[in-house]
C-alpha positions in Angstrom: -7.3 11.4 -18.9 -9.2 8.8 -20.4 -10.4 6.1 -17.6 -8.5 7.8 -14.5 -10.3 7.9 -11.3 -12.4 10.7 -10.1 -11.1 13.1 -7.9 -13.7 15.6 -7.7 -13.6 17.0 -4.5 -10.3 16.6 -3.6 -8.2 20.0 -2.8 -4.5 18.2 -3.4 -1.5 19.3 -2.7 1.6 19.3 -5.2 5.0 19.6 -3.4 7.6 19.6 -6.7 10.7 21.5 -7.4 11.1 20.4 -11.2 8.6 23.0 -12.9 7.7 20.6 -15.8 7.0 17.5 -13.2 5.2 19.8 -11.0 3.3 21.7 -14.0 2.4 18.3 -15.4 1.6 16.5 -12.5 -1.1 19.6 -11.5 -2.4 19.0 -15.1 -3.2 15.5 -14.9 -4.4 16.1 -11.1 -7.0 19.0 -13.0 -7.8 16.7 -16.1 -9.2 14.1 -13.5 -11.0 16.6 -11.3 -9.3 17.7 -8.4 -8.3 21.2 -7.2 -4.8 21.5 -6.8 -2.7 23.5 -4.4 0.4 24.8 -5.6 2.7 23.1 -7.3 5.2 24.3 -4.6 8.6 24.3 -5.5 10.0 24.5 -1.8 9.5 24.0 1.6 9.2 27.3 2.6 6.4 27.6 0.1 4.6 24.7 1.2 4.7 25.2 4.7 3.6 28.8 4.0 0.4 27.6 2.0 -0.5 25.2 4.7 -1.0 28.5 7.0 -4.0 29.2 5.1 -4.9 26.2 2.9 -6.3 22.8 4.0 -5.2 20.4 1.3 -7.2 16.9 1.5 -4.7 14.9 -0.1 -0.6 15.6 -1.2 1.9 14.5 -3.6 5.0 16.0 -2.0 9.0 15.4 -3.6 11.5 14.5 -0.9 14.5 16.7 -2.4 13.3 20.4 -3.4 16.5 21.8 -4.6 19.0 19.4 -4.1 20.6 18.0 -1.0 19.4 15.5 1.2 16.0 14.5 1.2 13.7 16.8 4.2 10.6 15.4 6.1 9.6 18.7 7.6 6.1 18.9 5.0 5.4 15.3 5.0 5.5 15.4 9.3 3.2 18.1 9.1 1.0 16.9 7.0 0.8 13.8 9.0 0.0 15.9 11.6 -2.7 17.6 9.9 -3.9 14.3 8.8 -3.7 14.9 5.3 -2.7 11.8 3.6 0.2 12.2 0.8 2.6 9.8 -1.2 5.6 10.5 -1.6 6.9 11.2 -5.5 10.7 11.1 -5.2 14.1 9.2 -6.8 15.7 7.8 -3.2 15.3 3.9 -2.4 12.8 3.3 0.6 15.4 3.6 3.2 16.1 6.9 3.3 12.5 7.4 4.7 12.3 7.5 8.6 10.8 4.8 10.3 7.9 7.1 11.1 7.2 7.6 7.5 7.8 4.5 5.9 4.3 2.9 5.5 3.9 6.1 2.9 3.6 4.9 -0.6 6.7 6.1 -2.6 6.0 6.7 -6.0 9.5 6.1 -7.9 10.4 8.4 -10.6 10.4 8.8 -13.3 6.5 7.7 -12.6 3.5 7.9 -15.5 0.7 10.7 -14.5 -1.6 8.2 -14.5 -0.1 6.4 -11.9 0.5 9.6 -9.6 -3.5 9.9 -10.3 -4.3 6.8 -9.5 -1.8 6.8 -6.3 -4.1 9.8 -5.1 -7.5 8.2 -5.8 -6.3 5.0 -3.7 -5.1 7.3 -0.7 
């Protein structure tokens, strides 16, 4: 990606349950220089790889397969101390109080812009 930022170095995260989203979110992640995790399509995946992985930055979706949106992944990774914006379709108040100085990225969202989001965290 022509002029993105740098993110060589950077092990990130991709939490993203629409495979084409997910797939070309991790591309333009790559294409920039970071390492990605994933994509994980769930929670149960996610929470899984973070057993054994240490990303250093996430993009994580609020609604993996449908329903309400779920904060269980983005409290843990605050936890972890792992800073992550949120890529998701809900309006800012459906994020907790806890959460809500998280950037939200609003889809539909450009790649660059998800790159750029990460470089700034």
């Amino acid at each position: 990606m022509t002029g993105a930022p740098d993110l060589t170095g950077r092990n990130v995260l991709v939490v993203e349950d629409d495979y084409n989203i997910a797939g070309d979110t991790a591309a333009a992640l790559r294409g920039a220089g970071a390492k990605v995790l994933g994509p994980c399509p769930s929670e149960d995946a996610t929470l899984d790889l973070l057993e054994t992985a240490t990303p250093t930055h996430a993009v994580l979706d609020l609604n993996l397969g449908g329903g309400e949106p779920r904060f269980e992944i983005a409290h843990a990774l605050k936890e972890r101390g792992v800073p992550f914006n949120f890529l998701t379709g809900y309006d800012p108040d459906a994020v907790p109080e806890d959460l809500a100085c998280v950037v939200r990225l609003q889809k539909p969202v450009t790649f660059r812009n998800i790159v750029e989001a990460v470089a700034q965290l």
